[in-house]
matplotlib code that plots the C-alpha trace (Angstrom):
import matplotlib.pyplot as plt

x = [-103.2, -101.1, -101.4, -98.6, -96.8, -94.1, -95.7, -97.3, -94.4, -93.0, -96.1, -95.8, -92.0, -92.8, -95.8, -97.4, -100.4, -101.0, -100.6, -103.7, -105.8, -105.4, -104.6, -106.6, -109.3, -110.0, -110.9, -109.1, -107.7, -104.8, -105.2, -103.3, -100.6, -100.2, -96.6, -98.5, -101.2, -98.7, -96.3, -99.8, -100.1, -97.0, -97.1, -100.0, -98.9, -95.6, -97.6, -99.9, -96.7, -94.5, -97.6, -99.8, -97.7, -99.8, -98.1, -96.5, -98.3, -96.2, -95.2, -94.0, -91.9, -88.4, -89.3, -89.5, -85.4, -85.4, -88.6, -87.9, -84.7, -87.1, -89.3, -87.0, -85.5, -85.5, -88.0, -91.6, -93.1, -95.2, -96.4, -98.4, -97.4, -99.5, -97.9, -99.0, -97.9, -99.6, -97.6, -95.9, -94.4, -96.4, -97.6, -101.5, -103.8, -103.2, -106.9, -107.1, -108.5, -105.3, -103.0, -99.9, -97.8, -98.6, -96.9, -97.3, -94.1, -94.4, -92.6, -91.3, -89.3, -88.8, -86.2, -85.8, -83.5, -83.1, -85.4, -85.7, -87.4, -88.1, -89.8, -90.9, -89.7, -90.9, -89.2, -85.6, -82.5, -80.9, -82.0, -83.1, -84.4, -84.0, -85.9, -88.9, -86.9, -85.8, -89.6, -90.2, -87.3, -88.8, -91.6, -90.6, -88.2, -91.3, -93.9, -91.6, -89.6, -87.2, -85.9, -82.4, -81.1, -82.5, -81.5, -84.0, -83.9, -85.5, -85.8, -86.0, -87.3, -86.9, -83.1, -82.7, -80.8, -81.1, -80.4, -80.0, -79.5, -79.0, -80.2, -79.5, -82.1, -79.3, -80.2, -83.8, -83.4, -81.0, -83.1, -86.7, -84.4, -84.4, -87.9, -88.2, -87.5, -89.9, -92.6, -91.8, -92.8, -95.2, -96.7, -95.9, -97.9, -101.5, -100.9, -100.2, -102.8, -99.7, -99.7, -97.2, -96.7, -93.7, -93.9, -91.9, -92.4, -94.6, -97.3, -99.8, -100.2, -101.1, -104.4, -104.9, -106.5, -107.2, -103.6, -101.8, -98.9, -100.7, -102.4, -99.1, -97.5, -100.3, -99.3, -95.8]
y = [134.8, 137.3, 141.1, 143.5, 147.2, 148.2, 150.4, 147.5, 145.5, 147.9, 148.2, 144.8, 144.8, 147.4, 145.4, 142.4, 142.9, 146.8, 145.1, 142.2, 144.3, 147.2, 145.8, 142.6, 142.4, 146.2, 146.8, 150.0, 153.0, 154.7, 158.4, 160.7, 163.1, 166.2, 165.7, 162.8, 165.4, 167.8, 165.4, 164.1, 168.1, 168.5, 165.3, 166.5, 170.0, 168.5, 165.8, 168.3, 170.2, 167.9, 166.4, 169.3, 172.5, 173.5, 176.3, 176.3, 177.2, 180.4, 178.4, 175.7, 177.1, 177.0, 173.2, 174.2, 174.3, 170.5, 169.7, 171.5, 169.1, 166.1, 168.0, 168.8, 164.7, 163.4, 160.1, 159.7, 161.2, 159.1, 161.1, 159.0, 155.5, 152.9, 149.3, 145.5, 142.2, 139.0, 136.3, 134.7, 138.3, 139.0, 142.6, 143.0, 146.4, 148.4, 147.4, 144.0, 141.2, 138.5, 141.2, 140.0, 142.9, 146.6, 150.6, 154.4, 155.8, 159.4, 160.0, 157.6, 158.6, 156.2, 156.8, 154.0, 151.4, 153.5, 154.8, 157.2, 156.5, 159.5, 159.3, 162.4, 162.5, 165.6, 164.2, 164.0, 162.3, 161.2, 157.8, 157.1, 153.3, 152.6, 149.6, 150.9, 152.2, 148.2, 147.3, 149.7, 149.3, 145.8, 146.6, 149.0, 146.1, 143.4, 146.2, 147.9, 145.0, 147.2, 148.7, 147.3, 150.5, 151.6, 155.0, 154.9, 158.0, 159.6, 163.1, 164.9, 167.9, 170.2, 169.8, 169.0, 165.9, 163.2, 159.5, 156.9, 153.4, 152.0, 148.7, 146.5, 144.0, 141.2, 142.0, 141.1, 138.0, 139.3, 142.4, 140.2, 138.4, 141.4, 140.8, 137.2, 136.8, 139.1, 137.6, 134.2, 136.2, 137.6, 134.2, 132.1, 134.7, 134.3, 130.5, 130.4, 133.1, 134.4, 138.1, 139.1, 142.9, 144.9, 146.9, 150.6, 154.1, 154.9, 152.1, 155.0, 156.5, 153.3, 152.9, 149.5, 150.8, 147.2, 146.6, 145.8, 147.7, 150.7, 151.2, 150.9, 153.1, 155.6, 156.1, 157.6]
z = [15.5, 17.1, 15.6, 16.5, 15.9, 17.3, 20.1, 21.3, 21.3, 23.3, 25.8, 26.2, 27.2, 29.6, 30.9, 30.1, 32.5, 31.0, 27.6, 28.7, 29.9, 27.3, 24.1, 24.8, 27.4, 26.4, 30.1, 29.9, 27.7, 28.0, 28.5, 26.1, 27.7, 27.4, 25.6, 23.2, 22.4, 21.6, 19.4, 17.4, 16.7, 15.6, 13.6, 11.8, 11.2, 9.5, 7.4, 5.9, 5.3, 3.3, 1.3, 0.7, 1.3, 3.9, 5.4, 8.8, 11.9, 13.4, 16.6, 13.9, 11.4, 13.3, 12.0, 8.0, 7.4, 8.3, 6.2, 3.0, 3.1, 3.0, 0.6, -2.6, -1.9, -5.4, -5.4, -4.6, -1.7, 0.9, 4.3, 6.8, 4.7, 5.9, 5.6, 6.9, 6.2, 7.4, 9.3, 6.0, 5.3, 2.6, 1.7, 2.6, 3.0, 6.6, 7.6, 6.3, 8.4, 8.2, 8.5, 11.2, 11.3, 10.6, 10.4, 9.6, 7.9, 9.2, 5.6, 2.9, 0.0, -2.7, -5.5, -7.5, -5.4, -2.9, 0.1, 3.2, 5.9, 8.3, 12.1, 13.2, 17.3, 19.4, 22.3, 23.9, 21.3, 24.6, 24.5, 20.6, 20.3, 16.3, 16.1, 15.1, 12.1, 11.6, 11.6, 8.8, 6.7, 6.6, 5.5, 2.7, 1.4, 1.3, -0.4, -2.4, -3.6, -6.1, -3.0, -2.3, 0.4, 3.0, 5.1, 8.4, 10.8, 13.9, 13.2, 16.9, 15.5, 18.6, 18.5, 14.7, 15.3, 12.9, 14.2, 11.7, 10.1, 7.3, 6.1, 2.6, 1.2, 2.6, 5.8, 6.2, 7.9, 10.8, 11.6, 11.8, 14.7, 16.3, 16.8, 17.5, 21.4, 22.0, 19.5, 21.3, 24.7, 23.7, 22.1, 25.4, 27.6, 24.7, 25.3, 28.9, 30.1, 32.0, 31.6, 34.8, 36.1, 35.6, 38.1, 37.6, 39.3, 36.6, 38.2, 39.8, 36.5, 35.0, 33.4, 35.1, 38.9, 39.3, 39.4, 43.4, 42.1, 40.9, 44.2, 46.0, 44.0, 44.3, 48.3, 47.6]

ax = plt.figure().add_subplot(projection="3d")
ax.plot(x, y, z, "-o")
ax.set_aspect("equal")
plt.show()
């Protein structure tokens, strides 16, 4: 059975070969960044923030206006939110074995029928790609089933810019089809074996060296 998130949905859009040999084989790991290491501090920093009240590193606080906005939300609070569903969309634990589907809400408020989902992004808002916030809005309506509206947001935190959606219970089966050619790809290449390069300009930082592409790309 196929297990997915979203970021490796999206590894696997940007290449299936990467995505074998990563996420599958295991030959190779991906090396963190220096802007990944930097949004998984921030991301920390701002958890322990809106659950605990842990105060603000100094280089941090210019973030505090837009968090104590999330923090005095009426509803109960959920930082780091760990959800999962297996493949007949039913609500399981994050680390169980039959699980099909799984996410972290970076922050989960739940009042009553209503609900907030917030993505903490550290990156650019030029180019915001808000189905990630569709995969979790899904899975807040299936494990909180007196949920019925749903606001979903990436919160760029360097700029302040909030960029949202918003979903209704009525809408579940439309938004999963958001999902499904890619699940069908993605299903095709397990069965077939096919696992075919994408090749980009980003090849020759790819983790893959065994890659022709990579090695080409590594020339220029």
């Amino acid at each position: 059975m196929i297990k997915w998130s979203f970021s490796g949905l999206k590894d696997f859009i940007n290449c299936p070969r990467q995505y074998h040999e990563v996420k599958v084989l295991r030959n190779f790991t991906k090396k963190p960044t220096e802007q990944m290491l930097y949004g998984t501090e921030v991301h920390k920093a701002l958890e322990d923030y809106v659950r605990d009240g842990t105060p603000l590193a100094k280089n941090y606080e210019r973030f505090k206006p837009m968090l104590d906005v999330l923090v005095e939300l009426p509803g109960t609070h959920y930082a780091e939110h760990k959800m999962a569903l297996t493949a007949d969309k039913t609500p399981c634990d994050f680390d169980a074995e039959d699980y099909w589907v799984r996410g972290i809400a970076d922050l989960l408020i739940v009042d009553e029928a209503d609900a907030l989902i917030i993505d903490y992004k550290t990156g650019s808002a030029r180019y915001p790609d808000l189905r990630q916030m569709k995969l979790m809005a899904l899975m807040t309506f299936i494990h909180f089933p007196e949920v019925q509206d749903i606001r979903a947001g990436l919160a760029f935190v360097m700029s302040g810019n909030l960029v949202s959606e918003d979903y209704k219970r009525d809408m579940i089966p439309s938004m999963w089809d958001v999902f499904a050619p890619t699940l069908e790809r993605l299903a095709a290449a397990y069965e077939s074996g096919a696992w075919s390069p994408n090749p980009t300009p980003l090849c020759g930082w790819c983790p893959v060296d065994t890659c022709e592409f990579r090695e080409k790309r590594r020339r220029f």
